[in-house]
C-alpha positions as CSV (number, residue, x, y, z in Angstrom):
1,X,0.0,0.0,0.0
2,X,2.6,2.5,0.8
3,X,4.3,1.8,-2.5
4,X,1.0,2.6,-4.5
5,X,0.7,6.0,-2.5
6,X,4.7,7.3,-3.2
7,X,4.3,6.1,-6.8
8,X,1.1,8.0,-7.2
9,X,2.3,11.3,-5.5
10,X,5.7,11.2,-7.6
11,X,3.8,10.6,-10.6
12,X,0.5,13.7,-9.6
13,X,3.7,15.7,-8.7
14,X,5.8,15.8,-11.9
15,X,2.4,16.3,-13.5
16,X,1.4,19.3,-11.6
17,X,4.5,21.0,-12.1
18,X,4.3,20.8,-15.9
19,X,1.1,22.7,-15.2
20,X,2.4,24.8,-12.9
21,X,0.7,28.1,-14.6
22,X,-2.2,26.4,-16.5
23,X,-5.7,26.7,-15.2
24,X,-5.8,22.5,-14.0
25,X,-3.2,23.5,-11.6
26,X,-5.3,24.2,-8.6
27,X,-7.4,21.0,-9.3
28,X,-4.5,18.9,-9.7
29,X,-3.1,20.9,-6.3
30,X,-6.2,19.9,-4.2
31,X,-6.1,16.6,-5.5
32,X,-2.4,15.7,-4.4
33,X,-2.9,17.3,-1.0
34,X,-6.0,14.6,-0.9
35,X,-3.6,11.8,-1.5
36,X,-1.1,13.4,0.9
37,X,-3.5,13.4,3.8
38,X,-5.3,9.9,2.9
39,X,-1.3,8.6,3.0
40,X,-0.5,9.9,6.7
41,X,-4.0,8.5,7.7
42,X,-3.3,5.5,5.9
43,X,0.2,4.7,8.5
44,X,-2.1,6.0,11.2
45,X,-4.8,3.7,10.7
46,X,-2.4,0.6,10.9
47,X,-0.8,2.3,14.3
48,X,2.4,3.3,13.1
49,X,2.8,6.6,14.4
50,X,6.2,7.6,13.4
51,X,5.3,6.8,9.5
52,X,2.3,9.0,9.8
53,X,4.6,12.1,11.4
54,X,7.1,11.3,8.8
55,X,4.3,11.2,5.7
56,X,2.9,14.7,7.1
57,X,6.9,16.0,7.5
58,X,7.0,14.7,3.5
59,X,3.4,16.7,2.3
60,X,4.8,19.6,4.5
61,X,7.8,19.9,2.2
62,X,6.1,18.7,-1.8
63,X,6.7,21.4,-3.7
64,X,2.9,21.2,-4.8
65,X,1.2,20.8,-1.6
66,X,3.5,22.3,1.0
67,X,2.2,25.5,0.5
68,X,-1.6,25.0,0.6
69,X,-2.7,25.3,4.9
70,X,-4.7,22.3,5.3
71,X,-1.4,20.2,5.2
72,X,-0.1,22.4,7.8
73,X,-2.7,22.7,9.5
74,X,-3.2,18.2,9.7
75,X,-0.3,18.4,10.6
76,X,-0.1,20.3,13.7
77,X,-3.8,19.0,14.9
78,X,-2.3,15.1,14.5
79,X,1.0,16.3,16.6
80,X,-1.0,17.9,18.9
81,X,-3.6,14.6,19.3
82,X,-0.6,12.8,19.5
83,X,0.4,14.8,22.4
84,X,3.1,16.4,21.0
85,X,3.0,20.1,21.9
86,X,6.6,21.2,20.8
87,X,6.3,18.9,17.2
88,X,2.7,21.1,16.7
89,X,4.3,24.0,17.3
90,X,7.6,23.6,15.7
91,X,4.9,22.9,12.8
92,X,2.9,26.5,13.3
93,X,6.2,28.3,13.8
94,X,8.2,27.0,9.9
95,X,4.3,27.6,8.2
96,X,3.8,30.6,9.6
97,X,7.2,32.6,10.1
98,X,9.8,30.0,8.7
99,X,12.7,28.8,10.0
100,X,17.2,29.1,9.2
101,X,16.2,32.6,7.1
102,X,13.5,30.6,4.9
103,X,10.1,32.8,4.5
104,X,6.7,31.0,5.8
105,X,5.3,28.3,4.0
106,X,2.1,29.0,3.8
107,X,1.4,32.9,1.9
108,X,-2.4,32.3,1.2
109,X,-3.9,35.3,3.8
110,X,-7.4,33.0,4.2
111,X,-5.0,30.1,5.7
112,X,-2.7,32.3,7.8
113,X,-5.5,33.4,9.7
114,X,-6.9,30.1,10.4
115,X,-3.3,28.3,11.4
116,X,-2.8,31.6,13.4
117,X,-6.1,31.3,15.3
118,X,-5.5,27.6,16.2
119,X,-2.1,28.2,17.0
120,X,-3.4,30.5,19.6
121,X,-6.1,28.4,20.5
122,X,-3.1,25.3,21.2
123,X,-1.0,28.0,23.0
124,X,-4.0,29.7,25.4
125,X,-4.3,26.0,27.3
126,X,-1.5,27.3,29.0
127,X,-1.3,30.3,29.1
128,X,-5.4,31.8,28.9
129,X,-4.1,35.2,29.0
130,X,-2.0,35.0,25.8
131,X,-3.5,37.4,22.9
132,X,-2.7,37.0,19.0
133,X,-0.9,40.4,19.2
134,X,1.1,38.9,22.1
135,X,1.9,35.4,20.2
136,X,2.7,37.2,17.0
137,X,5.6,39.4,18.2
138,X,7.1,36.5,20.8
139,X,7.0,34.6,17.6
140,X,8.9,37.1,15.4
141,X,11.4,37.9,17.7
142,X,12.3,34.3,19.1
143,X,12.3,33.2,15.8
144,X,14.5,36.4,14.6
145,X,16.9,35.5,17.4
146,X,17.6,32.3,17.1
147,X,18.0,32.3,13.5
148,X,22.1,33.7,13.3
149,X,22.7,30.6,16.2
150,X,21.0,28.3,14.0
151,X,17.9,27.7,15.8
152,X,14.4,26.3,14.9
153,X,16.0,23.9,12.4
154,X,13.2,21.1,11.5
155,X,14.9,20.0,8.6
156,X,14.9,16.0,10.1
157,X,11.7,14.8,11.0
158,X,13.2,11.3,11.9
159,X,13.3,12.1,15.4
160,X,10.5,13.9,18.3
161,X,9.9,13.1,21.7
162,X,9.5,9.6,21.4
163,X,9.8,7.1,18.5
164,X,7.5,9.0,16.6
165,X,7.9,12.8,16.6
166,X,9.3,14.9,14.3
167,X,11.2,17.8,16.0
168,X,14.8,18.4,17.0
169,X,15.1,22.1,18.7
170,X,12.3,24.0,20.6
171,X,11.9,28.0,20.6
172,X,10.9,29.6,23.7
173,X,8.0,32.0,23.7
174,X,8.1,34.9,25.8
175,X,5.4,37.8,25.8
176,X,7.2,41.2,25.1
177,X,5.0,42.8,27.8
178,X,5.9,41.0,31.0
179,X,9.0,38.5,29.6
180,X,7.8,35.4,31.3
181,X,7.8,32.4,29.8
182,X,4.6,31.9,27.5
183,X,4.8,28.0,27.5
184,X,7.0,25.6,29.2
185,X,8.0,24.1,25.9
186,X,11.2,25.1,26.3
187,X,14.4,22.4,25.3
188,X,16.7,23.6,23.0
189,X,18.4,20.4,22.6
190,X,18.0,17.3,21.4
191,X,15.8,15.1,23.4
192,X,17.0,11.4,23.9
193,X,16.2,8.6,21.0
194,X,14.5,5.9,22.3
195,X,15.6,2.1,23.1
196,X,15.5,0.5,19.2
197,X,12.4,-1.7,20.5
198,X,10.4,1.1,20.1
199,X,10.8,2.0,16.8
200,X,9.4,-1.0,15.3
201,X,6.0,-1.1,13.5
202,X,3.0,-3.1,14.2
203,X,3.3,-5.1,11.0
204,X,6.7,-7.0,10.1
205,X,9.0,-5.4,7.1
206,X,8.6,-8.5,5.2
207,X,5.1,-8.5,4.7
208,X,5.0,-4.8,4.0
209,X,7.8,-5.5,1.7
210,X,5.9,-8.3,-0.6
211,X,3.0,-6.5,-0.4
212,X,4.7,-3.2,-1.7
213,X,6.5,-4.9,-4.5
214,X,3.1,-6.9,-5.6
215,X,1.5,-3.5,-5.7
216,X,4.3,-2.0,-7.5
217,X,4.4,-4.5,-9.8
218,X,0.7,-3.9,-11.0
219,X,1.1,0.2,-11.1
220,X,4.6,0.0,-13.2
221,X,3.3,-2.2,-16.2
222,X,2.6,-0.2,-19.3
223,X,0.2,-3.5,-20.9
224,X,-3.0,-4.9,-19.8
225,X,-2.4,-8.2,-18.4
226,X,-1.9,-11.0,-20.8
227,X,-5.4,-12.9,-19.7
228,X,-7.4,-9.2,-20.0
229,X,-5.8,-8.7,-23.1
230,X,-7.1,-11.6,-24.4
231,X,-10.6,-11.4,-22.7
232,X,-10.8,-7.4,-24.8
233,X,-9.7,-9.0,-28.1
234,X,-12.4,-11.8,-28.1
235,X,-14.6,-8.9,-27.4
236,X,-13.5,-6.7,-30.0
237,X,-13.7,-9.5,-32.3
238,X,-13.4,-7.7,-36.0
239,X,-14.5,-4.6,-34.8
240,X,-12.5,-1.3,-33.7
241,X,-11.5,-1.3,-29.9
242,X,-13.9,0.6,-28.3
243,X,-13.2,2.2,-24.6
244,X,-15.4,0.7,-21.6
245,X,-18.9,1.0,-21.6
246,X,-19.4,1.7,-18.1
247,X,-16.4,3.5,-16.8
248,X,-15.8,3.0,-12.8
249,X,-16.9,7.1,-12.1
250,X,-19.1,9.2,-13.5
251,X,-18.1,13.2,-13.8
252,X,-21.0,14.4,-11.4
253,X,-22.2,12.3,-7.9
254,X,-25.1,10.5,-9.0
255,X,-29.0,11.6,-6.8
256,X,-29.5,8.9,-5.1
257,X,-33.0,8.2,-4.4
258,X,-32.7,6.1,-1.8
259,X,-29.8,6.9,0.8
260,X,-28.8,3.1,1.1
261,X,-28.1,2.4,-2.6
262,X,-30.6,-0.1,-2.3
263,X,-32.4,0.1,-5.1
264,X,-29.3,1.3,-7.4
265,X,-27.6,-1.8,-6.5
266,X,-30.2,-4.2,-6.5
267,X,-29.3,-6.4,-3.8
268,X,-29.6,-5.4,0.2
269,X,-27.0,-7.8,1.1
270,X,-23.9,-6.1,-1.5
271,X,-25.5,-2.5,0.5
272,X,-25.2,-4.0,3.8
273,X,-22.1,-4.8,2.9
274,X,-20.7,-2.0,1.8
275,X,-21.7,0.1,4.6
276,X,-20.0,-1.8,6.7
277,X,-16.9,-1.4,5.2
278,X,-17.1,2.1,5.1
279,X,-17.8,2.2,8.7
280,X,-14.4,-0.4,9.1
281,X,-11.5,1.5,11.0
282,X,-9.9,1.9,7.1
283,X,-13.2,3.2,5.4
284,X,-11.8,6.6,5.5
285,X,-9.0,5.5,3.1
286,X,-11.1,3.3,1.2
287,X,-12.7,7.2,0.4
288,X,-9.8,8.9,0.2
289,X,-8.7,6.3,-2.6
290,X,-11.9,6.6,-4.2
291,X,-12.0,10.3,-4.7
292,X,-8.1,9.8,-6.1
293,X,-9.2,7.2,-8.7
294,X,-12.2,9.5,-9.5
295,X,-9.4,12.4,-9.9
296,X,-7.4,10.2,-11.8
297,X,-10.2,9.6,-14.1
298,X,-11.3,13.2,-14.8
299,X,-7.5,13.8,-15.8
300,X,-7.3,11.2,-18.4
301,X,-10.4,11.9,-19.8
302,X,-8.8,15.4,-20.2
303,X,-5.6,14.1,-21.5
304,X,-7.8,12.2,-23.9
305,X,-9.9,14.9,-25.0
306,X,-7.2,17.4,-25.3
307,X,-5.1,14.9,-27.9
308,X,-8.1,14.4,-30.2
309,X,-8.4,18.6,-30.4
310,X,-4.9,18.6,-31.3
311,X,-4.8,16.1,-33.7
312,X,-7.3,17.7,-35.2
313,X,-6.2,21.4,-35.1
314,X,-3.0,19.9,-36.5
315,X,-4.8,18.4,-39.3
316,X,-6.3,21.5,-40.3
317,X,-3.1,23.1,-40.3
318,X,-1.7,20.6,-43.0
319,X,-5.1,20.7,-44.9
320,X,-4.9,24.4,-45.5
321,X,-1.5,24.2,-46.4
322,X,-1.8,21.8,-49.1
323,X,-5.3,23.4,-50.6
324,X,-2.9,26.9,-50.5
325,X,-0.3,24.5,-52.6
326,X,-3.0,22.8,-55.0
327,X,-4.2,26.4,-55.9
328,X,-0.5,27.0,-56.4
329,X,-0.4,24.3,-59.1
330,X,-3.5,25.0,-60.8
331,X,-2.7,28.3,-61.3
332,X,0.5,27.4,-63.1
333,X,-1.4,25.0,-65.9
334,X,-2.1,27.0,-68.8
335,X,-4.2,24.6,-70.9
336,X,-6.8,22.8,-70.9
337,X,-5.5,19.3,-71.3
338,X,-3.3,20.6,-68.5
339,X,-5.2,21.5,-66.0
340,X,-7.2,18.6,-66.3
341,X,-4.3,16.5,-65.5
342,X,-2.8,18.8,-62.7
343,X,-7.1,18.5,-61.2
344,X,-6.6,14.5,-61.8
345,X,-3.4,14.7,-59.6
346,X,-5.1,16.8,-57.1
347,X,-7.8,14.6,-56.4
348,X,-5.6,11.8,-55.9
349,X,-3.3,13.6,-53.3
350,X,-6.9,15.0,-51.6
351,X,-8.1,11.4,-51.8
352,X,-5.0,9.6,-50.2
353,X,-4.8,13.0,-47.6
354,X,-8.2,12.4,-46.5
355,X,-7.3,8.5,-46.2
356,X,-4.0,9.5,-44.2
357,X,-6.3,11.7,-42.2
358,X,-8.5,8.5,-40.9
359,X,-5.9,6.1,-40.2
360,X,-4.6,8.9,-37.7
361,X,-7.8,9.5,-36.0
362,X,-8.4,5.9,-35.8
363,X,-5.1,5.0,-34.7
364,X,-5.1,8.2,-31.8
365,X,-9.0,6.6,-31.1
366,X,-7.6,3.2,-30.4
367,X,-4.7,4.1,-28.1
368,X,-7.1,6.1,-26.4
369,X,-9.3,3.0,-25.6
370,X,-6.3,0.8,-24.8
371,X,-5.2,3.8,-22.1
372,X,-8.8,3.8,-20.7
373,X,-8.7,0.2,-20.5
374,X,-5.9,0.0,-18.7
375,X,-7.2,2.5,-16.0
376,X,-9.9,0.6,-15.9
377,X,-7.9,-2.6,-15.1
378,X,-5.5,-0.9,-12.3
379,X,-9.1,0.7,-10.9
380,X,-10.2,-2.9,-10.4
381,X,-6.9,-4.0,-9.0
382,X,-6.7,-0.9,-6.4
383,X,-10.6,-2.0,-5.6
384,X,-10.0,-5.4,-4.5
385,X,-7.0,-4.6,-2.7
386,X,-8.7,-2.7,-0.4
387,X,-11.4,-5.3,0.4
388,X,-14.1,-3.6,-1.4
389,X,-17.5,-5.7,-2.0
390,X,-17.9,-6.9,-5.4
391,X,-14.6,-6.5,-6.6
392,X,-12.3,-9.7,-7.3
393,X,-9.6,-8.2,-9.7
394,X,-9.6,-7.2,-13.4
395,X,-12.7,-8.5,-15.5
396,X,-13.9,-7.6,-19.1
397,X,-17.4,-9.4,-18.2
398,X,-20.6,-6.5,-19.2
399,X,-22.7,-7.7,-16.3
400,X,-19.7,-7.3,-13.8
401,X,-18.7,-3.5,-15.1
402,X,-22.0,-2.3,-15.1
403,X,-22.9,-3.8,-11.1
404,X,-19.1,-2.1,-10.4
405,X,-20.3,0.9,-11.8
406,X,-23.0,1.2,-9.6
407,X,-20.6,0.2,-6.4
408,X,-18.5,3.1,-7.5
409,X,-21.5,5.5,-8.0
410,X,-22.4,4.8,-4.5
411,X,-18.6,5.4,-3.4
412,X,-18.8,8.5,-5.3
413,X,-21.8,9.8,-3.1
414,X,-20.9,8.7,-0.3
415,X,-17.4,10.5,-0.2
416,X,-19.1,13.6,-1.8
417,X,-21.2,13.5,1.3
418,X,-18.9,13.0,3.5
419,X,-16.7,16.0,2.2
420,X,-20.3,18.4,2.5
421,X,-21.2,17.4,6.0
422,X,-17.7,15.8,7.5
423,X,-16.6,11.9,9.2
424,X,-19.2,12.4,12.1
425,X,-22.1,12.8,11.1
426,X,-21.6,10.9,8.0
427,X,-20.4,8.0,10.3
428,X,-24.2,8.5,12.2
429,X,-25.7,8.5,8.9
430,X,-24.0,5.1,8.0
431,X,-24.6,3.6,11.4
432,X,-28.4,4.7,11.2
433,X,-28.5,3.2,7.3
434,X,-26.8,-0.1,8.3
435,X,-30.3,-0.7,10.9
436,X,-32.6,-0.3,8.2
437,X,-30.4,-2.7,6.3
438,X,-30.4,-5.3,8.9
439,X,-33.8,-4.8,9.1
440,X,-34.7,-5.4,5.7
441,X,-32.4,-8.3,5.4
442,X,-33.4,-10.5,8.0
443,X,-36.8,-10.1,6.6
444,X,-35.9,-11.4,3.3
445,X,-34.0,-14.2,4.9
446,X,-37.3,-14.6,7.2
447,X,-39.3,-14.5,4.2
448,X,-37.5,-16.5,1.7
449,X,-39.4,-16.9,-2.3
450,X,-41.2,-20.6,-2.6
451,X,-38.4,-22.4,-3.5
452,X,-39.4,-24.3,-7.8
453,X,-41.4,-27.3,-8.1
454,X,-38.9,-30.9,-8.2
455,X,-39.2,-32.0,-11.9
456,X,-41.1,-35.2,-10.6
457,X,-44.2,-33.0,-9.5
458,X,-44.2,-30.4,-12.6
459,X,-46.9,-31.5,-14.9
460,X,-46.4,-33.6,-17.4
461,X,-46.6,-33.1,-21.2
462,X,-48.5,-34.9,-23.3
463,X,-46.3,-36.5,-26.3
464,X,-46.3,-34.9,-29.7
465,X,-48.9,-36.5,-32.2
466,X,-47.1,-38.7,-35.0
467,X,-46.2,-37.1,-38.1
468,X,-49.0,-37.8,-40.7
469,X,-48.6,-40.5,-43.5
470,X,-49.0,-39.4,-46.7
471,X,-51.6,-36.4,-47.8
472,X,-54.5,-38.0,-46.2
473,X,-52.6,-40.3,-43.5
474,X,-51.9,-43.7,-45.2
475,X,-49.5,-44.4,-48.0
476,X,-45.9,-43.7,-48.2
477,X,-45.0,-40.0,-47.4
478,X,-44.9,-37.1,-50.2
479,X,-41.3,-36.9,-51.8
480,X,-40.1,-33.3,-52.4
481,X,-37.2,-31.3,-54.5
482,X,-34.4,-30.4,-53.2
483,X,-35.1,-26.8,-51.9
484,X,-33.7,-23.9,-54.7
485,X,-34.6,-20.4,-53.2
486,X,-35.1,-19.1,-57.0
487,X,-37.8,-21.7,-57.1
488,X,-39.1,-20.9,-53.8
489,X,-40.1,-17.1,-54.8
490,X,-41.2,-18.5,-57.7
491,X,-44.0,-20.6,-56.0
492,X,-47.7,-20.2,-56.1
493,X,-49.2,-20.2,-52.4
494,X,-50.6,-23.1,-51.5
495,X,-54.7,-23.4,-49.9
496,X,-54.7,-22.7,-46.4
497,X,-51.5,-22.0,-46.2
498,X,-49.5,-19.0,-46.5
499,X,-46.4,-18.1,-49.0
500,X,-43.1,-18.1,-46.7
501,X,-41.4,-14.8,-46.4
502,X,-38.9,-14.1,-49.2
503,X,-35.3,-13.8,-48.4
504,X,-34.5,-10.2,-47.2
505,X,-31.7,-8.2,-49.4
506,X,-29.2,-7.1,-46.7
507,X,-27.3,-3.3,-48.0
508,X,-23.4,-4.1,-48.6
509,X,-21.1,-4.1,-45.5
510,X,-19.6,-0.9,-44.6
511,X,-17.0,-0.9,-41.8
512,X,-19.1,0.8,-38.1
513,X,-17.3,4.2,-37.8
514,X,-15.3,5.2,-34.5
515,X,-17.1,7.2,-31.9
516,X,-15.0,9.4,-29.4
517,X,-14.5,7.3,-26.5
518,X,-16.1,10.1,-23.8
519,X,-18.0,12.7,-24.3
520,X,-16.7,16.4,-25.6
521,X,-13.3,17.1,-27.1
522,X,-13.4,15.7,-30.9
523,X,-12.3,12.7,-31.8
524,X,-15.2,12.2,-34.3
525,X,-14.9,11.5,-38.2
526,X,-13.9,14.8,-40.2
527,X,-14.6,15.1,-44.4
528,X,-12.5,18.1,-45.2
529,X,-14.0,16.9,-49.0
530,X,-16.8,16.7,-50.9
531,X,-18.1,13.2,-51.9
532,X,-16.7,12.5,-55.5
């Protein structure tokens, strides 16, 4: 699990930067924060503490995220849960002010004031009288102090006050009207590492190790797997490959008319049990992972959409170029005869251009399937990983996609929700749901359907009636031609019965045309000409 998470941040990373002055770059900046956070709760869920300081420590200095608050701001609140007083407010101090002559980390005004106030808020426990005036300027000038002897330095966040925090050196707070002491966090060096026993995680390095490379293993290939593969190509058959029908999420949440998914999903037990794994100690993650994978959709998409426009625009370019040169050449003939051979040449170049044209789109339109298949497949893989009901790795099977679509429609609500209201009462709200589930559920297993009649019981049929003997049942039966369908429309209906159907004339085969794979962008077939 930890493997997927650094291979997804240094991939949403390198990708943000690129688009580090386009308009996606706020989008893409929420979106790796997300993952940042859902990665610290992710070691914090599974009880090691010191990974979850040290994955905070990590989104603190991303180049992306480390200067949006919220990170900050987890930050501090989980050192200060953690009981860690001096690691929170090392962590207020280097977004706030900075530390060793660096400026703050956090410039957005909005999140100054709300790390300021809850910095105050940590600080007033001890000291009630303390004002933001007061904390402000013991800040500044500790911090401007200790900066030529090199203090505040929270470069290392490998070692805290125990064998999980983060800090090194403490800076003493003093208010500039009476000089005492504002806090006793005062320790300006190192405190001692613990014993090595300490230090050791919950769950053994070897099975974090296999599990790590398995995972890496399925994010780093660049094909579908060799059994999918073979699974698409039976379904493409002679036709074009198409991307999914029923991608995992949909742009928008999906109105759900009942709050239990009940009816989307068509069974009470599958609801029942998805509820209860989002009410698990990891359901937060499974979320977290869930509005990631919907993020990661809604960027290829983009990527997608954005290559058809510019094959396209491209094309044009190319196309008014070569008209500009075909009225070029016609201009040069000077008789008849030879215009009409310089027009026969220029209908052949237009003819093989437009041809040229089509194999590009169609080529562009079939990677483009092949890419959303793939995301599709490491979707499904992520899924089942993370225990999620009604996912048991990759499948091309219709039935299948379309009942995971609806999972993930409900996933897409339900952290939608939970991101509108918060964990608590989204938590009640699942607790309350999961009753009425119970409820319904031990009535249908109360109340089972009549189980089918035993084939013993189920009337019997009377035998078919012989076939008939001749025209008036006795003699040898009629003898007739061997059947010639020019002879057949050709017949006279017979009495009492009526003429069979002729044959029906089918049109001549013309290959389907490709359809953009998701909606918007291009991608569909272009005639720059004229039919002949």
């Amino acid at each position: 699990g930890q493997m997927i998470f650094q291979h997804a941040l240094l991939t949403w990373v390198d990708d943000a930067r690129e688009k580090e002055n386009t308009a996606e770059y706020d989008t893409m900046q929420q979106a790796i924060v997300t993952l940042w956070l859902a990665y610290a709760e992710y070691f914090s869920s599974a009880h090691q503490y010191k990974s979850a300081m040290e994955a905070y420590d990590q989104a603190a200095n991303c180049p992306v995220a480390g200067s949006v608050g919220t990170v900050w701001l987890s930050y501090a609140q989980y050192a200060q849960e953690r009981g860690k007083k001096r690691t929170a407010q090392q962590v207020y101090i280097r977004a706030l002010v900075g530390v060793n002559g660096a400026s703050a980390a956090v410039q957005e005004e909005q999140d100054r004031e709300i790390l300021w106030q809850t910095f105050l808020e940590m600080m007033q426990e001890n000291s009630p009288e303390l004002t933001l005036s007061a904390l402000q300027e013991a800040v500044q000038s500790e911090q401007a102090a200790a900066a030529p002897a090199g203090g505040g330095d929270l470069g290392d966040s490998n070692h805290g006050d125990d064998h999980d925090g983060p800090a090194q050196k403490r800076i003493k707070l003093e208010a500039p009207e009476t000089g005492s002491g504002v806090t006793d966090m005062v320790n300006m060096t190192p405190p001692p590492h613990p014993p090595e026993m300490e230090k050791n995680h919950v769950i053994s390095s070897e099975a974090v190790d296999m599990e790590a490379n398995a995972f890496l293993s399925v994010l780093q290939q660049k094909e579908v797997p060799p059994d999918i593969l073979a699974a698409w190509m039976i379904r493409d058959g002679q036709s074009l490959p198409q991307p999914p029908a029923h991608p995992l999420f949909s742009p928008a949440p999906p109105k759900l008319s009942d709050p239990t998914a009940k009816n989307l999903l068509g069974d009470v037990k599958l609801a029942l049990n998805l509820n209860q794994r989002l009410q698990s100690p990891s359901g937060t993650i499974v979320l977290k992972l869930c509005q990631a994978l919907w993020t990661l959709t809604a960027l290829t998409e983009q990527q997608t959409s954005e290559a058809l426009i510019e094959l396209e625009e491209s094309l044009k370019q190319v196309h008014k170029q070569r008209e500009a040169n075909f009225a070029m050449r016609m201009a040069t003939a000077t008789t008849p005869s030879v215009k009409q051979a310089v027009q026969s040449h220029i209908e052949q170049d237009r003819q093989a251009f437009q041809r040229a044209c089509d194999e590009q789109r169609q080529k562009l339109q079939q990677d483009i399937a092949w890419q959303l298949r793939r995301l599709l497949c490491v979707q499904q893989q992520i899924l089942t990983q993370l225990q999620v009901p009604g996912f048991t790795g990759p499948t091309v099977v219709e039935s299948t996609l379309e009942q995971q679509a609806k999972i993930c429609a409900y996933l897409h609500a339900a952290f939608y929700l939970r991101n509108r209201i918060g964990p608590e009462p989204h938590l009640a709200l699942l607790a309350a749901q999961a009753k009425r589930l119970e409820e319904q559920f031990a009535q249908e297993f109360a109340n089972p359907p009549p189980p089918p009649p035993p084939p013993m019981q189920q009337q019997q049929q009377p035998p078919p009636p012989p076939p008939q003997q001749g025209l008036y049942g006795n003699g040898p039966p009629p003898s007739y031609p061997p059947y010639n369908p020019q002879q057949q429309q050709q017949q006279q209906p017979t009495y009492g019965h009526p003429p069979p159907p002729p044959p029906p004339s089918y049109p001549p085969y013309r290959p389907p045309q490709q359809q953009p794979p998701y909606g918007g962008g291009g991608g569909g077939q272009y005639n720059y000409y004229p039919p002949p």
